[in-house]
C-alpha positions, 0 to 999 in steps of 0.5 A: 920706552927703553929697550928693555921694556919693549923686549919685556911688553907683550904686544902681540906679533904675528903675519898675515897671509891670504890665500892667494898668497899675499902676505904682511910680514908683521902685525903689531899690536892688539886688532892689528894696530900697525902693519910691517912689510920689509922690503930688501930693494933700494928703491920701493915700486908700486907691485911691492905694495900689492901685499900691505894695501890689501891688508889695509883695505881689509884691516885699516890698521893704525899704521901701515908701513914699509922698511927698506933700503930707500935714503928717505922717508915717504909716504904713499898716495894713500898713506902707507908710510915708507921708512929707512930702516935706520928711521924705522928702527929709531922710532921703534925705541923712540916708541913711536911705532908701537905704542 
């Protein structure tokens, strides 16, 4: 998919937030398929993922990942994905972020 074609689909974009406060910056997709948290830190620590594994635990999203400063790629102990967000932004116009 270019660039183009994602600006004109209609996947539906929204956040989520309990009511205690924690929140997912995006979700993606219809049911809420992929989960996006952004983080501005270089390095990603275990209370950044407080919000996103609650949000898992209640939604079991397709994907559940997180953008940020850090220089590699990881994945979690359960899953949740940890991308750059150079990485995060070329498998979103690789269309494989969002499909």
């Amino acid at each position: 998919m270019d660039a183009r074609a994602l600006r004109e689909s209609d996947v539906p974009v929204c956040f989520w937030r309990t009511k205690s406060g924690l929140e997912c910056d995006f979700v993606l997709g219809r049911e809420g398929a992929v989960a996006i948290e952004v983080k501005g830190g270089s390095r990603v620590r275990q209370e950044d993922l407080k919000a996103m594994r609650a949000y898992v635990g209640e939604h079991r999203p397709r994907q559940a990942i997180v953008v940020c400063n850090e220089d590699v790629p990881r994945h979690t102990g359960d899953g949740i994905r940890v991308l750059p967000w150079q990485r995060f932004l070329e498998q979103l116009w690789a269309d494989e972020i969002v499909e």
